[in-house]
C-alpha positions as a Python dict, from the first residue, in 0.01 Angstrom:
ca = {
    (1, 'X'): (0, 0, 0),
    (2, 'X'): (142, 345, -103),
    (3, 'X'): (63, 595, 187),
    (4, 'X'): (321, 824, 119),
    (5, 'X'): (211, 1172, 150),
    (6, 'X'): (354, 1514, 37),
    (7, 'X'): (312, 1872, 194),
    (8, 'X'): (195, 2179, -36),
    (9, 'X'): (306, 2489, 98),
    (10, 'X'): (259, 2840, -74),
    (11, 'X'): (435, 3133, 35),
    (12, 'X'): (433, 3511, 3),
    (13, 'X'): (671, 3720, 255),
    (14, 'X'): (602, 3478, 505),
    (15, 'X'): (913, 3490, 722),
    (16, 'X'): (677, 3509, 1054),
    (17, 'X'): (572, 3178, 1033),
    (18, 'X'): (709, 2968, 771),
    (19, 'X'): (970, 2761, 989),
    (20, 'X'): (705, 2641, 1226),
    (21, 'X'): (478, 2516, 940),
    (22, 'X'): (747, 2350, 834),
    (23, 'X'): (869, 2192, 1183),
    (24, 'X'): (507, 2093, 1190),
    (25, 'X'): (542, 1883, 820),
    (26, 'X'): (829, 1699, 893),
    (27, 'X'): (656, 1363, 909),
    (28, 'X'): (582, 1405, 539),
    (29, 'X'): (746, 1244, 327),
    (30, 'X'): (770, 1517, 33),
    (31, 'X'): (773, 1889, 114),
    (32, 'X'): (689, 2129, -190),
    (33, 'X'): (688, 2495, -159),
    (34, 'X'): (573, 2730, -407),
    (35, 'X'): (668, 3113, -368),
    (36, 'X'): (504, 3420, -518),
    (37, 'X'): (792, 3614, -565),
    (38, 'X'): (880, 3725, -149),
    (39, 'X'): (1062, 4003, -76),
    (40, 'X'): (1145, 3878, 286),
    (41, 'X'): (1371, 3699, 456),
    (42, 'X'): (1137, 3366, 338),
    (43, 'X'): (1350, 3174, 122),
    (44, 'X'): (1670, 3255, 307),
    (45, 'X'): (1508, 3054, 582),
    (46, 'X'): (1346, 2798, 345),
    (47, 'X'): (1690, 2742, 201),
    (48, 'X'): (1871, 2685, 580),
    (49, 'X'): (1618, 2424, 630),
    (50, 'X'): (1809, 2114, 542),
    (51, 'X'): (1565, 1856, 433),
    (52, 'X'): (1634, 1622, 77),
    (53, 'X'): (1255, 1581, 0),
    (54, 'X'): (1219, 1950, 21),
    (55, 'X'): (1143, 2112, -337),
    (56, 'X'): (1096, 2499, -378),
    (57, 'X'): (949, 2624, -699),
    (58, 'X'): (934, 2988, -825),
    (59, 'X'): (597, 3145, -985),
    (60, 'X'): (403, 3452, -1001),
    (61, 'X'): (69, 3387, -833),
    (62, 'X'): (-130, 3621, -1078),
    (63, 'X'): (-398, 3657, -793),
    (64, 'X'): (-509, 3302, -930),
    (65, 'X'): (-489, 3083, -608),
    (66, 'X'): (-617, 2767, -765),
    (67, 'X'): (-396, 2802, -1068),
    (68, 'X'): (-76, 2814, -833),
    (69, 'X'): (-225, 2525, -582),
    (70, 'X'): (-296, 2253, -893),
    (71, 'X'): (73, 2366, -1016),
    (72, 'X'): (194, 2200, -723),
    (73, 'X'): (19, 1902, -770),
    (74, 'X'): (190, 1849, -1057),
    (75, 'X'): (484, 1852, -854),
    (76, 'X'): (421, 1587, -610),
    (77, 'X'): (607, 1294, -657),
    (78, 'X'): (338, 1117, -379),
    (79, 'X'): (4, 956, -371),
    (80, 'X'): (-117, 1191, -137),
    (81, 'X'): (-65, 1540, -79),
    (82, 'X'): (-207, 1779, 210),
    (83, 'X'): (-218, 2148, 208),
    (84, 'X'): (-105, 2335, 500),
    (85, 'X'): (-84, 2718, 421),
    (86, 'X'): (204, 2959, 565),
    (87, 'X'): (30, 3063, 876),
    (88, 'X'): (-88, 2729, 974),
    (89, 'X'): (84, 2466, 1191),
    (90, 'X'): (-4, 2075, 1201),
    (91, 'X'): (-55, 1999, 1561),
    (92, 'X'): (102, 1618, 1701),
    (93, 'X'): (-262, 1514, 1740),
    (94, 'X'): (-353, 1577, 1355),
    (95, 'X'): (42, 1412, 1250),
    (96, 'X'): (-57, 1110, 1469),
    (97, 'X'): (-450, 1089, 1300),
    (98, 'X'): (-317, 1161, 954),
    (99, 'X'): (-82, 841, 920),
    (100, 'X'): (-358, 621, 1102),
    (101, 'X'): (-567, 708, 794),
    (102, 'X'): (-310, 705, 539),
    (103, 'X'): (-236, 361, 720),
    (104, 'X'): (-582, 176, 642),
    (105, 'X'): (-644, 419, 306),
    (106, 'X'): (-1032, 381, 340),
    (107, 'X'): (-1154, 696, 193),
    (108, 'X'): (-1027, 959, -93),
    (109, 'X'): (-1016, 1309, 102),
    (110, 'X'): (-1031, 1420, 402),
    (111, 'X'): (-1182, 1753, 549),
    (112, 'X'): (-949, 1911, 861),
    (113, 'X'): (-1056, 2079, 1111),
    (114, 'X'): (-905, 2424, 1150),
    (115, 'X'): (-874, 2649, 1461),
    (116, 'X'): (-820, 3033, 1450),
    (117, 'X'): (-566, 3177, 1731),
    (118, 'X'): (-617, 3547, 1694),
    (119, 'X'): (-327, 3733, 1906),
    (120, 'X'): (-255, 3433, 2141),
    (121, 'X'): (-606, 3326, 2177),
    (122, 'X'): (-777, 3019, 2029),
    (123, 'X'): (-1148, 3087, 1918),
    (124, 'X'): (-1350, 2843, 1982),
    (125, 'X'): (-1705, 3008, 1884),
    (126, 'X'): (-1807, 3234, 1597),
    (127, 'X'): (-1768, 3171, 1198),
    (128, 'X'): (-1373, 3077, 1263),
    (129, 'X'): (-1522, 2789, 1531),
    (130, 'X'): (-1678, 2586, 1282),
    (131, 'X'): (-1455, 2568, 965),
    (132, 'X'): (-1363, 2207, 780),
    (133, 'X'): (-1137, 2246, 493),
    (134, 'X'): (-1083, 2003, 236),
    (135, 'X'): (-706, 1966, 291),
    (136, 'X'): (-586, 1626, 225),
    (137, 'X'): (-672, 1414, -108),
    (138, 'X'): (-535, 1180, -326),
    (139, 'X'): (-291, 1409, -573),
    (140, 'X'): (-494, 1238, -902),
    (141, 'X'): (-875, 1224, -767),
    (142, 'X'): (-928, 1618, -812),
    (143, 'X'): (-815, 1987, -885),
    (144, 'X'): (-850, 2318, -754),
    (145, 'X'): (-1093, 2586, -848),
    (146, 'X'): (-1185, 2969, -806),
    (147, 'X'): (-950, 3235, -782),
    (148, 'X'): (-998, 3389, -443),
    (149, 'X'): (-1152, 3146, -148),
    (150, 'X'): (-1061, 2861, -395),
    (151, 'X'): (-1194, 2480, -307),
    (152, 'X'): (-1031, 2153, -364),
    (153, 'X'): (-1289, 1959, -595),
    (154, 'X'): (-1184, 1577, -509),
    (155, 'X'): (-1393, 1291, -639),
    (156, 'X'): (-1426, 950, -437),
    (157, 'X'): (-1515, 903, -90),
    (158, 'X'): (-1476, 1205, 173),
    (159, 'X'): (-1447, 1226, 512),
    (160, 'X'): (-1343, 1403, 824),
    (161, 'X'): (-1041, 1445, 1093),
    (162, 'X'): (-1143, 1608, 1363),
    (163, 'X'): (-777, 1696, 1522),
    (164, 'X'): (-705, 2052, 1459),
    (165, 'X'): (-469, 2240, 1227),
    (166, 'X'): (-367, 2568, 1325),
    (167, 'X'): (-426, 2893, 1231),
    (168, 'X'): (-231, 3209, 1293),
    (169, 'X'): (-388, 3522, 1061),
    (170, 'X'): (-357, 3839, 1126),
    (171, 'X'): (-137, 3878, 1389),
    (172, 'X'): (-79, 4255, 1370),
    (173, 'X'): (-334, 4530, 1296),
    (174, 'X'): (-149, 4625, 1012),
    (175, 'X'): (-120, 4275, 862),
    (176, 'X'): (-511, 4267, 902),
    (177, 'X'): (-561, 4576, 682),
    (178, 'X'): (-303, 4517, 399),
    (179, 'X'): (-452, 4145, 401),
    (180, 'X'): (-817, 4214, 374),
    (181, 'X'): (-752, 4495, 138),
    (182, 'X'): (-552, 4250, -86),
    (183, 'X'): (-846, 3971, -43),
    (184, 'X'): (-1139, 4186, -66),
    (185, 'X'): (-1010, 4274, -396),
    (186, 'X'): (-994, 3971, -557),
    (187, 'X'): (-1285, 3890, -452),
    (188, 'X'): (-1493, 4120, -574),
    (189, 'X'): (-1325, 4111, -913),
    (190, 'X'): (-1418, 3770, -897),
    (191, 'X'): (-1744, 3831, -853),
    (192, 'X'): (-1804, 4103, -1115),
    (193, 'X'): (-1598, 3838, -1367),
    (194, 'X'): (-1923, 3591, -1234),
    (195, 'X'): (-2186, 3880, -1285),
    (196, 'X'): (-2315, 3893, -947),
    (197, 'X'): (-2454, 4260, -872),
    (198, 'X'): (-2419, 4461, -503),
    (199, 'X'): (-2652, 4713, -421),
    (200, 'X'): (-2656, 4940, -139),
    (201, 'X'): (-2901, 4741, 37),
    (202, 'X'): (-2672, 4448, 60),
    (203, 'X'): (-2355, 4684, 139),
    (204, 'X'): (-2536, 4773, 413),
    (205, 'X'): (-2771, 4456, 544),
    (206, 'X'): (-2537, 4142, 434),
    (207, 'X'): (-2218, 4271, 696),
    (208, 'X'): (-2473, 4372, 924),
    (209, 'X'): (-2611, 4017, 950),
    (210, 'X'): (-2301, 3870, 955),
    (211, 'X'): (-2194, 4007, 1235),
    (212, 'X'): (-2552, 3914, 1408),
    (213, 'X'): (-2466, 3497, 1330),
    (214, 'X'): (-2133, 3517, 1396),
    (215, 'X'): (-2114, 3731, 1718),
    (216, 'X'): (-2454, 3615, 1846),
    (217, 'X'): (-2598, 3291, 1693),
    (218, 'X'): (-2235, 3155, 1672),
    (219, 'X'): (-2192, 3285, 1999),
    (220, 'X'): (-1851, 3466, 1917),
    (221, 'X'): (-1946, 3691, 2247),
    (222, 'X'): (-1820, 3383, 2476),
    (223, 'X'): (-1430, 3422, 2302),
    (224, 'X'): (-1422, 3794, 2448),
    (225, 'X'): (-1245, 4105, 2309),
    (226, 'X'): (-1052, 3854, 2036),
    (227, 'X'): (-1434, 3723, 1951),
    (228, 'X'): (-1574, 4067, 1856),
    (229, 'X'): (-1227, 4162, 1674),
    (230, 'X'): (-1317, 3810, 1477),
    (231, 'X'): (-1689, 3954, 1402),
    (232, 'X'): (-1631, 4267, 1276),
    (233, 'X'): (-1325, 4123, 1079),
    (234, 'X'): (-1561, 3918, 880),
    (235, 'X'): (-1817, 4154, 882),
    (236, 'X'): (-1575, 4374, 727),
    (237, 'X'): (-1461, 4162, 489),
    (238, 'X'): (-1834, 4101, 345),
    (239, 'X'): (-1862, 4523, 358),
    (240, 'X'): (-1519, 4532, 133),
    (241, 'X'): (-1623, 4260, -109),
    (242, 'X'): (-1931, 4405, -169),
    (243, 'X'): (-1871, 4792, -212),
    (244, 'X'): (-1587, 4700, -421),
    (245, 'X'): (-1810, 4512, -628),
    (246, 'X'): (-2055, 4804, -633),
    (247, 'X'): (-1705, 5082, -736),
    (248, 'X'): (-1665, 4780, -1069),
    (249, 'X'): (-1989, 4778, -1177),
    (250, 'X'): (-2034, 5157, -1202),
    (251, 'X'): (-1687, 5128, -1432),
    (252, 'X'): (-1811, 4881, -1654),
    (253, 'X'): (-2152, 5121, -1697),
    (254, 'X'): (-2011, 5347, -1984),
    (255, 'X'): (-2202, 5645, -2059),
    (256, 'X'): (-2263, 5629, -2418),
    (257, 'X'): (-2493, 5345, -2294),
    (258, 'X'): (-2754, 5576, -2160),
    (259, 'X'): (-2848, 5698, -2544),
}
């Protein structure tokens, strides 16, 4: 049985973090990083990490994170391959879960559960306390899709690991703005590519009742300060995407179409 697995890494100025994903994706047997041209310190420490199986490839991301996720697919030299971004660390209880699955090879995919730690807290409530990610697959059963917020489409038999991977966004305020700003953009270019229309009504009402499920019906309130920062970062997020949306749409209506 062939449960060898690989570890897809893309990186972009990530110099923060990227030596405790890495720690954390040791037990792989393939490590694959693909870097959108950083301006850090990232490679220089990618580089001083001495590992054979370790590949680094690299390529302009073109804001298309699907198109850079199945290039490293192509990469993989392994049956399986898992996805663990920059700011994210594979905890011992997920390592020990993932080779008892790889071990018995009963399914095709597996969704992860993954755990926000916002400025030294973990979040256990809100929209961040709830997310499964399709994260681990067999390399030939699917391919990536959608620019921005892209998905793993894997065919076969799916389930779930319930041990948690990581995640450390925004861990400055100023990492929170340049991010969103970057994200939000994308998106919303997306979206206009897609034809889906924004409105003032759902500038206004759809971050609005965001915030309501997440910091209420999620019950975000019970993770404190670092729950309400959560909230309004998402809310936030849906107030970007859409009134960026809105700004494209009135630059696509030319004014030789009102004749």
């Amino acid at each position: 049985m062939d449960n060898r697995i690989s570890a897809i890494i893309l990186t972009k100025n990530s110099q923060n973090t990227i030596i405790d994903c890495l720690e954390s994706v040791l037990f792989c047997d393939e490590i694959i990083i693909v870097d959108d041209n950083s301006s850090d310190n990232t490679l220089d420490l990618v580089s001083s990490f001495k590992r054979k199986s370790l590949n680094v490839y690299k390529r302009n991301l073109e804001n298309d994170f699907s198109s850079q996720r199945n290039f490293a697919l192509s990469k993989v030299n392994t049956k399986w391959a898992i996805f663990v971004d920059s700011d994210e660390v594979v905890t011992r209880e997920l390592m020990e879960k993932i080779k008892k699955v790889l071990s018995v090879d009963l399914y095709d995919g597996y969704y992860i559960k993954r755990v926000d730690y916002i400025w030294g807290k973990k979040l256990i409530h809100g929209e961040t306390g709830a997310i499964n990610l399709l994260r681990m697959a067999k390399v030939k059963n699917g391919a990536w899709v959608g620019k921005v917020h892209e998905s793993w489409k894997v065919s076969g038999s799916i389930s779930n690991i319930d041990q948690e991977l990581m995640h450390f966004p925004h861990q400055s305020v100023a990492e929170f703005i340049s991010e969103i700003d970057y994200y939000t953009t994308l998106r919303a270019e997306e979206l206009c590519t897609l034809g889906v229309k924004a409105n003032w009504f759902l500038i206004i009402m759809y971050p609005f009742s965001k915030f309501f499920l997440n910091y209420f019906l999620r019950l975000g309130f019970l993770d404190g300060v670092h729950g309400f920062v959560s909230a309004i970062i998402m809310s936030g997020h849906s107030f970007l995407v859409r009134a960026k949306l809105f700004q494209l749409q009135k630059k696509k209506f030319k004014p030789a179409e009102l004749s």
